[in-house]
N, C-alpha and C positions, 0 to 999 in steps of 0.2 A: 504493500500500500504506500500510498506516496501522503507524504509532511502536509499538501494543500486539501488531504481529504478526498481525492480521489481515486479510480484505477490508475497502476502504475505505468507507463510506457519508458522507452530509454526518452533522454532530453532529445528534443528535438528543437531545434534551430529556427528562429524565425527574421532572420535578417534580411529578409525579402518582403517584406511587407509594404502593398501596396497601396496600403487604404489608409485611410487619418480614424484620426480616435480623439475626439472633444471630452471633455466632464466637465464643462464650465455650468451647464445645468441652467443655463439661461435662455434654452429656447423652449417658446410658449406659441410659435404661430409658425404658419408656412415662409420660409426666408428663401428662398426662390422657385416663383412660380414656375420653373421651366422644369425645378428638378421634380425626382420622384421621391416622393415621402413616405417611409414605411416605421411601421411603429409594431413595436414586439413587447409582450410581458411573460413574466411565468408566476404563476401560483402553486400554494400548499394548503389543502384545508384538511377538515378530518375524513373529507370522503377521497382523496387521493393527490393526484400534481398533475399540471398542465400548463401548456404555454398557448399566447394566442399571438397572432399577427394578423393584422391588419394595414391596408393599402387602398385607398379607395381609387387611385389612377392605374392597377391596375384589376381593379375587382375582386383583390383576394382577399379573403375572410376565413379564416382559419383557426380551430380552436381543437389545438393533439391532446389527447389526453397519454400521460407517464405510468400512471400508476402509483400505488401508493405511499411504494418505500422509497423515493426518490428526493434531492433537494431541491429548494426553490434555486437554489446555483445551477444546478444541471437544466431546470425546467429555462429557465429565462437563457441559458446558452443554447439551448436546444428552440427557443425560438428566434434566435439572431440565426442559427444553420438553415434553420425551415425557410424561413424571410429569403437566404440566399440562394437555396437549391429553388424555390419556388420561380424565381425568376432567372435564375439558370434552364429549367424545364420551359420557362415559358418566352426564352432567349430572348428577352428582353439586350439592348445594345444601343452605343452612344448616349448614355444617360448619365446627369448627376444623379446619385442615389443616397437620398438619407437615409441609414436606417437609425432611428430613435429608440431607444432600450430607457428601461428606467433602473435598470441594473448595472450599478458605479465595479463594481463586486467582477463581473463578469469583462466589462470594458477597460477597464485596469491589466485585469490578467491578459488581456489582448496586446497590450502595451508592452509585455513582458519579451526577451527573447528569446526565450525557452519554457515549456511546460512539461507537466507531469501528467497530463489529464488526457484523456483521450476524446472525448467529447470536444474540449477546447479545442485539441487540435484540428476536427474534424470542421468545425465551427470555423478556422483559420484557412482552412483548407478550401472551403469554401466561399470563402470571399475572397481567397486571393484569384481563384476560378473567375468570379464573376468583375474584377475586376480587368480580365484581359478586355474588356469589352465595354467597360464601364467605369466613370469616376465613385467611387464611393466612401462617404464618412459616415461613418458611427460618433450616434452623439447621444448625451446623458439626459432624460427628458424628466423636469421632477413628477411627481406624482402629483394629483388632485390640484392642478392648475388652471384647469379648467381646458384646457388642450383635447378635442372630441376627436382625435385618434387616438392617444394616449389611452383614454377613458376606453373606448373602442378597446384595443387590445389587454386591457386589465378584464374589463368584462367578458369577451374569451376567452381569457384564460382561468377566469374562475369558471364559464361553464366548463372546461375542459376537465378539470377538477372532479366531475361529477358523472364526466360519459366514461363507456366501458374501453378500454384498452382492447386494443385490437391483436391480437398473439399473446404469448404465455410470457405470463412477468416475470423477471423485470425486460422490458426492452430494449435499457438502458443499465452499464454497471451500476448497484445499492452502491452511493459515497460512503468512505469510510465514517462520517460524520452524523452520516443516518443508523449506522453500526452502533457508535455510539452511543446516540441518543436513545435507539430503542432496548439496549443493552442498559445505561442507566434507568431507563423505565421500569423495565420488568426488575432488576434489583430492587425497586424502593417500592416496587409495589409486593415482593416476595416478602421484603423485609420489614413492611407493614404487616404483612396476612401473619407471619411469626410472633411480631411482639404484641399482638390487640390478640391474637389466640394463645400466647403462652403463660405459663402457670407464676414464671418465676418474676424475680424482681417488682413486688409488690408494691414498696414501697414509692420505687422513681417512679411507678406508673400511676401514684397519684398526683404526680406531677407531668406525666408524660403519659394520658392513655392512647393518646396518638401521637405522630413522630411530629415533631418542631425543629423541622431543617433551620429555619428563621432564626431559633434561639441557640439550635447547635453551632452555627456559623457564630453567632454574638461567643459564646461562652469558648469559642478555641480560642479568640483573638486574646482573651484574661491572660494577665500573667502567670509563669506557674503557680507560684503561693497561693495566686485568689483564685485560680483554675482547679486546686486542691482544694481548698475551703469548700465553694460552690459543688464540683461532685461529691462532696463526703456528706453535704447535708441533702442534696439530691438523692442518694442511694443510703442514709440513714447509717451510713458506717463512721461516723464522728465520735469525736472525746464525749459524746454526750452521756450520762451514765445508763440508760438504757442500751446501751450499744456495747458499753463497758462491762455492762451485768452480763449480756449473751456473753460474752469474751471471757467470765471470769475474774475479772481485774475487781470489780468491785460486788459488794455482797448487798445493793437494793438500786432499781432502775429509777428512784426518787431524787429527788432533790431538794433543799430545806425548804420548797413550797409547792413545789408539782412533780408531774409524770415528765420527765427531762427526755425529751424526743423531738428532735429536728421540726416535727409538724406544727409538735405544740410554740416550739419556743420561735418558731415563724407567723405563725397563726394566733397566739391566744395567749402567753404566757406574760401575767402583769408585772414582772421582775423584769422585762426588758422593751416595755412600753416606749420609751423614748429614744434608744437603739432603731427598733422597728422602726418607730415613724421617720425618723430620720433619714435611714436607708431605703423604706420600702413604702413610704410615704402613704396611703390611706389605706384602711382597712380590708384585709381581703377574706373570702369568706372558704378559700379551696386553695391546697395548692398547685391547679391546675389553674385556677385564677392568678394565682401570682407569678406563675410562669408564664400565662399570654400578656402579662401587663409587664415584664419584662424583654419580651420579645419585640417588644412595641419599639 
């Protein structure tokens, strides 16, 4: 697999590149009537990936659908190749040609003089084809400008999104990136279905009956000392003398006015009234409340 996330191929060379590449993202209208203006997007929703392109000088309207495991990078590159072959097949020749991408991501790597992607290439490969024959720039088009091609090919490509894939998926290499992310998916959701079904660790789960990515992230950043502190009274394994009686070290889990346990002396214990509010400022009624009001 290759560093940018994609299939791997050897580097290949692109020192021949005949086409210009804008990101200045300031164009909002047709800027020369003579050329041909072609506008591409790609989408991701939860029903699959698709790109669309759109051209109304030369009637083409196109909305591919990808499939599901695929990324909005490969989708929005696979409609800059569609955009080229389409008028390659329809030898279109002697033409300025915009093609308008809203994808900085995709245009950028075009810019580069080598890649690792195969898709890219194929994408490269392609315009440089259709440039025997034609001027063409790729330029950066923002979104929601009110620009009715633009809009045009977003709207394709979300229906594309939704229609059936034509052959057996994937059509296109799964990015390494989609690997990943569906690989962390299924982790956090295995490792949900384990700690909300299992028996052990009682205590932190009343502070944690579901997982709190939000608080985990805040409490790694803690120093060690206070990183210590915080787990010992999360998982009730503290100097607290209830903790010290399981252990043996001391012969009553009392203290000279209550039940000395993490929950109480967080929650409820009038010998450290002014501590608490100072630290954990107004009263809480769970310690699952006090964990989402520190997440906060």
């Amino acid at each position: 697999m290759s560093t940018t996330g994609h299939i791997s191929t050897p580097y290949v060379a692109k020192l021949d590149r005949n086409y210009k590449v804008t990101v200045e993202g300031n164009i909002t209208y047709k800027t020369n009537t003579a050329a041909i203006d072609v506008y591409t997007d790609g989408s991701k929703t939860n029903s699959g990936t698709g790109s669309g392109v759109y051209c109304p000088e030369l009637n083409k309207i196109i909305a591919e659908a990808l499939g599901r495991n695929n990324s909005v990078f490969q989708a929005e590159c696979v409609g800059i190749t569609t955009a080229a072959t389409a008028m390659l097949n329809r030898k279109v020749s002697g033409f300025d040609i915009n093609i308008n991408s809203y994808s900085q991501a995709v245009l950028k790597a075009l810019t580069k003089y080598t890649t690792l992607s195969k898709i890219l290439q194929d994408c490269h490969n392609a315009l440089q084809t259709l440039t025997q024959s034609n001027r063409i720039t790729l330029r950066w088009i923002r979104g929601h400008n009110g620009n009715t091609g633009n809009d045009a090919a977003d709207e394709l490509a979300r229906l594309a999104t939704s229609l059936k894939v034509v052959g057996p998926e994937p059509i296109i290499p799964i990015s390494f990136s989609e690997y990943k992310a569906w690989l962390h998916k299924q982790t956090q959701s295995s490792h949900s279905e384990l700690w909300i079904n299992g028996n052990e660790c009682k205590h932190t789960k009343e502070v944690f009956p579901n997982l709190n990515t939000r608080l985990t992230t805040k409490v790694l950043k803690l120093s060690r000392k206070n990183l210590r502190t915080v787990v010992s009274m999360i998982t009730g394994h503290c100097s607290l003398n209830k903790h010290l009686f399981i252990l043996g070290i001391t012969d009553s889990t009392l203290c000279r006015a209550c039940m000395e346990t993490p929950t109480h002396v967080l929650l409820q214990c009038r010998g450290v009234v002014e501590q608490r509010a100072a630290y954990l400022g107004s009263q809480h009624h769970s310690l699952k409340h006090l964990a989402t009001w520190a997440a906060c």
